[in-house]
C-alpha positions as CSV (number, residue, x, y, z in Angstrom):
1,X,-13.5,-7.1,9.9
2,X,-9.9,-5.8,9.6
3,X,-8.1,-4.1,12.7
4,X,-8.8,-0.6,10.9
5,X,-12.5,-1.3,10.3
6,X,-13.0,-1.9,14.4
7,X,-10.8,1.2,15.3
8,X,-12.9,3.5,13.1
9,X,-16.3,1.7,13.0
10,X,-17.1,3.4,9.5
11,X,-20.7,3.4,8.4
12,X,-21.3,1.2,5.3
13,X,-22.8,4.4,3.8
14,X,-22.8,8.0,5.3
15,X,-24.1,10.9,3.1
16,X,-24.2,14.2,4.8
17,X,-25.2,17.5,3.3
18,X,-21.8,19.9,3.3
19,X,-23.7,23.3,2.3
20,X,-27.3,23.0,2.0
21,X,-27.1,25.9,-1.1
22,X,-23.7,24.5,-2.4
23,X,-23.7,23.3,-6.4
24,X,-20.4,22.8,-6.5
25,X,-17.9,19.8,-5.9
26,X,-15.4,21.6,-4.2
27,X,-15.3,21.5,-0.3
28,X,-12.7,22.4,2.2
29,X,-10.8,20.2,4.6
30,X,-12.4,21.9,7.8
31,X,-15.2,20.4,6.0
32,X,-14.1,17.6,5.3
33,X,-12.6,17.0,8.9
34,X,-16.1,17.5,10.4
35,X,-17.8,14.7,8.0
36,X,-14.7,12.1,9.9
37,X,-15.3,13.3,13.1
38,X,-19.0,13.0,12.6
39,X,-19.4,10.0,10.3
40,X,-16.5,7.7,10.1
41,X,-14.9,7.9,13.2
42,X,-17.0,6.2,15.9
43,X,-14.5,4.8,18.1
44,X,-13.9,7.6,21.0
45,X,-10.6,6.2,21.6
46,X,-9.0,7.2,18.5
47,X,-8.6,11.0,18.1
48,X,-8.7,12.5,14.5
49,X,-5.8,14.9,14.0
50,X,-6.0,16.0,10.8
51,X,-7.0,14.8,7.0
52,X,-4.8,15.5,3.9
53,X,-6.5,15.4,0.4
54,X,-3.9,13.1,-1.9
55,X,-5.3,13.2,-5.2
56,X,-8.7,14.6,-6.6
57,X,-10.1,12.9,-9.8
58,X,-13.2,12.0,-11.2
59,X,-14.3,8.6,-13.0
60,X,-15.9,8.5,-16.3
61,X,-18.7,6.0,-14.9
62,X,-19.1,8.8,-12.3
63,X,-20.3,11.5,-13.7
64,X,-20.9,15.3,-11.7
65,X,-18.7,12.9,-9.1
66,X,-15.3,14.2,-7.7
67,X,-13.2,11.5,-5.8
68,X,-11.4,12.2,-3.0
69,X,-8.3,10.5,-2.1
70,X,-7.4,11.1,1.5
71,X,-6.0,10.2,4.8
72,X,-6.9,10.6,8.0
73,X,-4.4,11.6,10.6
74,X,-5.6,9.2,13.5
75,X,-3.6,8.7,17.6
76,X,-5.0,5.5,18.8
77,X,-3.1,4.5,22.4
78,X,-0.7,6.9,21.6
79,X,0.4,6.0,18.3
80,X,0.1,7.8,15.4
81,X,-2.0,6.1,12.3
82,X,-2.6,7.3,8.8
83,X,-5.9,5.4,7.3
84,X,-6.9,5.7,4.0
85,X,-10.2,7.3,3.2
86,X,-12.3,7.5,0.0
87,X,-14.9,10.1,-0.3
88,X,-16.9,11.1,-3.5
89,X,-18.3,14.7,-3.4
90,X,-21.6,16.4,-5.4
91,X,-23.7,18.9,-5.3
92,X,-22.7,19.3,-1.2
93,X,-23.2,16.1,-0.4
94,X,-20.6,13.4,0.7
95,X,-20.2,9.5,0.5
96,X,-17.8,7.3,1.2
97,X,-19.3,4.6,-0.9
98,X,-20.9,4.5,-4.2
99,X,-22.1,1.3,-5.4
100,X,-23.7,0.5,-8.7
101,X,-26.9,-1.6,-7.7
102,X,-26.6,-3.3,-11.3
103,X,-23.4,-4.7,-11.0
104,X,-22.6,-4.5,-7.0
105,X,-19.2,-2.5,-7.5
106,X,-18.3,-0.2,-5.0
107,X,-16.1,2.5,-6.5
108,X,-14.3,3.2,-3.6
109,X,-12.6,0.1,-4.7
110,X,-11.8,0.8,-7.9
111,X,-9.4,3.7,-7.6
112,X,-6.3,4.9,-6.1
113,X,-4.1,7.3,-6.6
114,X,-1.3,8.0,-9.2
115,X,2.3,7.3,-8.4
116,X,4.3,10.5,-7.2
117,X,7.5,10.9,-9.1
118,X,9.6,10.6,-5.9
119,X,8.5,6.8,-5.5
120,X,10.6,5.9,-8.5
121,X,14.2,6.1,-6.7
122,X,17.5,4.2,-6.6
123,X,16.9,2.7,-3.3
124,X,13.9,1.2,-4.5
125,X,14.9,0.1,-8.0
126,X,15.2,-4.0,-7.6
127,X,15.3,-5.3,-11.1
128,X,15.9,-3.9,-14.5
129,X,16.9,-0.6,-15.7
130,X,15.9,2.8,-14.5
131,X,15.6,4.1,-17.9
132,X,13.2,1.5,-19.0
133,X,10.3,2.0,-21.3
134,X,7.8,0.6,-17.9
135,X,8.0,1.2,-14.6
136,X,6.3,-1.6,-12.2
137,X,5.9,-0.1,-8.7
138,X,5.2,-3.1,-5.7
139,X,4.1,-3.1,-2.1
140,X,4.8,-6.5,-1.1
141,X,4.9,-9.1,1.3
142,X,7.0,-12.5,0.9
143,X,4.8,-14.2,3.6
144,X,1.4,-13.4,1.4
145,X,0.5,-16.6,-0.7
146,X,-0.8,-14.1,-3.5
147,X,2.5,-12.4,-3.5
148,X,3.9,-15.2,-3.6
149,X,1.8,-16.5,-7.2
150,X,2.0,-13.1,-8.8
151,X,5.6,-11.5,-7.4
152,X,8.4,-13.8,-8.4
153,X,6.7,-14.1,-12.1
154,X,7.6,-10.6,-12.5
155,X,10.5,-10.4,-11.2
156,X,11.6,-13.1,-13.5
157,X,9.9,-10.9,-16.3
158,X,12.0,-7.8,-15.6
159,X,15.3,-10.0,-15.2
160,X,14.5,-11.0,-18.7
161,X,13.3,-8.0,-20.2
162,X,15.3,-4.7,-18.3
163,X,14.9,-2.6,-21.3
164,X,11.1,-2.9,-20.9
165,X,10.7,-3.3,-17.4
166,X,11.8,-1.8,-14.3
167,X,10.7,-2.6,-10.6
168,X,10.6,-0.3,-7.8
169,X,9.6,-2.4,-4.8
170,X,8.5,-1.5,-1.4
171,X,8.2,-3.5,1.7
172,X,4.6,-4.0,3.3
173,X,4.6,-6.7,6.0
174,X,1.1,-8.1,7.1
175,X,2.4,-8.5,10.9
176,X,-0.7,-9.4,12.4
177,X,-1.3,-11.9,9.7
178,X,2.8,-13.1,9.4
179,X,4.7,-12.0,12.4
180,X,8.2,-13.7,10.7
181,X,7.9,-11.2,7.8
182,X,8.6,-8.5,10.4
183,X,12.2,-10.2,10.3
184,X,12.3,-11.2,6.4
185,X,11.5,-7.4,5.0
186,X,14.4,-6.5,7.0
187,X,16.5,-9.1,6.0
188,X,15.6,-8.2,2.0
189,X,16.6,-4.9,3.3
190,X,20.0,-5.8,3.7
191,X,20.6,-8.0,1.1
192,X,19.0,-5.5,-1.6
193,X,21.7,-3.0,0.3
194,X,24.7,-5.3,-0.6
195,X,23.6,-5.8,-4.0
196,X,22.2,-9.4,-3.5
197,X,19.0,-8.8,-5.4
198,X,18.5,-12.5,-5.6
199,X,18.2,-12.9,-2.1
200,X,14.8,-10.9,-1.9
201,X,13.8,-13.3,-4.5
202,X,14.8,-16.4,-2.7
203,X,12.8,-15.5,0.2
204,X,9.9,-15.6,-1.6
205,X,10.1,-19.7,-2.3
206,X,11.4,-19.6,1.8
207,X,9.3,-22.2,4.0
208,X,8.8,-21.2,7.5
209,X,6.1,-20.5,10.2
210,X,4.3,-17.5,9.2
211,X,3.8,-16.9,13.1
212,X,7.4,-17.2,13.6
213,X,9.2,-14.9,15.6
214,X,12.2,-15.9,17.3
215,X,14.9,-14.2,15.4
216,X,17.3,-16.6,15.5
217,X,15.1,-19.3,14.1
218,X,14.4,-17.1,11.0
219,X,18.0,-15.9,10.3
220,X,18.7,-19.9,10.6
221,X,16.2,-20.6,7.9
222,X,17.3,-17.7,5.5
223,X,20.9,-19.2,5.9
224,X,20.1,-22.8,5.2
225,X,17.1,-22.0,2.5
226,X,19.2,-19.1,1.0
227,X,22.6,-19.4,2.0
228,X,22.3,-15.8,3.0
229,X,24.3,-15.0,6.3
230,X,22.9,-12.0,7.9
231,X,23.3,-10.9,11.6
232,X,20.4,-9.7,14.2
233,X,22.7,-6.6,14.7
234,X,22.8,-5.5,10.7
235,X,18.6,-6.5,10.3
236,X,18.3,-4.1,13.8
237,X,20.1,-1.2,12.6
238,X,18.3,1.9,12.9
239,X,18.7,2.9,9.2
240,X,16.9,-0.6,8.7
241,X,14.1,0.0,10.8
242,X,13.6,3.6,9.6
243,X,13.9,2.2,6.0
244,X,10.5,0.4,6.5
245,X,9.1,2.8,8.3
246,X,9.1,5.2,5.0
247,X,8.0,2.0,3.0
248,X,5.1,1.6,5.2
249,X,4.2,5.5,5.6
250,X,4.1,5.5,1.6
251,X,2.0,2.6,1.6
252,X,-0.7,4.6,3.8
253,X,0.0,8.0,1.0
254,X,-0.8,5.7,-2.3
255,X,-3.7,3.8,0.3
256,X,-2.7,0.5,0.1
257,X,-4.7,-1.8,2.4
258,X,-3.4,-5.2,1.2
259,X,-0.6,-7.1,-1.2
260,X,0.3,-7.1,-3.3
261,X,-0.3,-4.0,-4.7
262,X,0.9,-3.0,-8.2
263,X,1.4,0.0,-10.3
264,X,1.9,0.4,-14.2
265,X,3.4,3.4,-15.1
266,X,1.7,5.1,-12.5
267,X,-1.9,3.7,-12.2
268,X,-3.0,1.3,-10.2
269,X,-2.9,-2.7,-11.7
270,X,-6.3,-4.1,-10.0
271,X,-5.5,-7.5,-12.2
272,X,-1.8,-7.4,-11.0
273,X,-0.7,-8.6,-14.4
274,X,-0.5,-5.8,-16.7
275,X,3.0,-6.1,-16.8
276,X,2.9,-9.3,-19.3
277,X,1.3,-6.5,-22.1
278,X,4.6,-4.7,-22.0
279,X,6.8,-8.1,-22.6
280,X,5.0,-9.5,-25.4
């Protein structure tokens, strides 16, 4: 059960009628608001501030449905959290789960929302052109062994191909999971910063303890695996830190729960390899 799962304690499925003489989809976020409170956040230690609808669309194996794509504005010990929260909506009722019995798929699952616009800036442009035919949007973590299979291969792609392909990358370190990439994000940070785009690639082949987290150890490593020099006072800077802040706080807008996560000219890439289409 992840971290997020024990704070909230969501039930597997909670329907609840929103207007007993409702026949309509639509529903407001006091609404809305009451159904977390009520059904999805159990834990009384984390306080439900607020929920902001991201997108609304509907799915053509879903039909009457409309899907909500939300977050929740949580505190928990004082710090501010902003969860990611599916809910499909019809005829006044509410769910946050809707699974196929044939097949077993849960929707929630299967959708996420479209890329905003504002994503797709300089600071985040890694490889190939801006103007290019594709956009490829990543959240990322150099630590993850599947990032580590699928990431590199298209970077190499764009690299070859900047005409077709262009990568906006953002950083999402799995800290509880690899503690050292709390250091390494920052550290691709900087480097992207100073134009040394093969850096952030480098790090990717980097072998260290994922559980690492003496600083100096893991600037050592980048040096000697890299031959990147970076200091503890650039990788601490405040513009650093804030940097991944915003990469982090977009991750919880597009709700992304894991990496890597990977978008195709907007939409979401559940294969993570619908780049190679755009090459051939």
């Amino acid at each position: 059960m992840s971290l997020m799962s024990k704070l909230l304690m969501s039930t597997i499925v909670a329907t609840v009628a929103l207007s007993a003489n409702s026949t309509k989809t639509e529903v407001n976020e006091k609404k809305l608001l009451k159904y977390v409170k009520r059904n999805i956040v159990k834990n009384p230690q984390v306080k439900v501030k607020g929920i902001t609808i991201i997108e609304s669309k509907t799915h053509k194996e879903l039909p009457g449905w409309k899907v909500l794509l939300t977050t929740m504005d949580l505190v928990y010990k004082k710090k501010d959290i902003h969860a990611p929260e599916t809910m499909f909506i019809k005829d006044g009722l509410i769910t946050g789960h809707l699974i196929n019995l044939k097949t077993g798929k849960d929707y929630r699952n299967e959708i996420k929302p479209h890329v905003p616009e504002s994503m797709y800036d300089d600071a985040h442009l890694l490889f190939g052109n801006k103007d290019a035919t594709h956009k490829v949007l990543i959240f990322s973590d150099p630590q993850c062994p599947y990032c580590q299979e699928v990431v590199p291969n298209i970077f190499t792609a764009a690299q070859k191909n900047p005409e077709k392909l262009a990568i906006y990358y953002y950083h999402l370190p799995l800290l509880r999971i690899h503690p050292v990439s709390g250091v390494l994000t920052r550290v691709m940070h900087v480097a992207q910063n100073e134009g040394k785009e093969d850096v952030v690639e480098k790090i990717y082949a980097l072998k260290i303890n994922p559980r690492e987290t003496n600083v100096t150890k893991i600037l050592e490593a980048v040096k000697s695996q890299t031959g990147y020099v970076v200091t503890e006072k650039q990788i601490d800077a405040k513009e650093v830190k804030d940097a991944l802040a915003i990469d982090e706080e977009k991750a919880g807008k597009m709700m992304v729960s894991g990496t890597p996560t990977i978008y195709l000219d907007g939409e979401w890439d559940k294969m993570r390899d619908g780049y190679k289409k755009f090459i051939k």
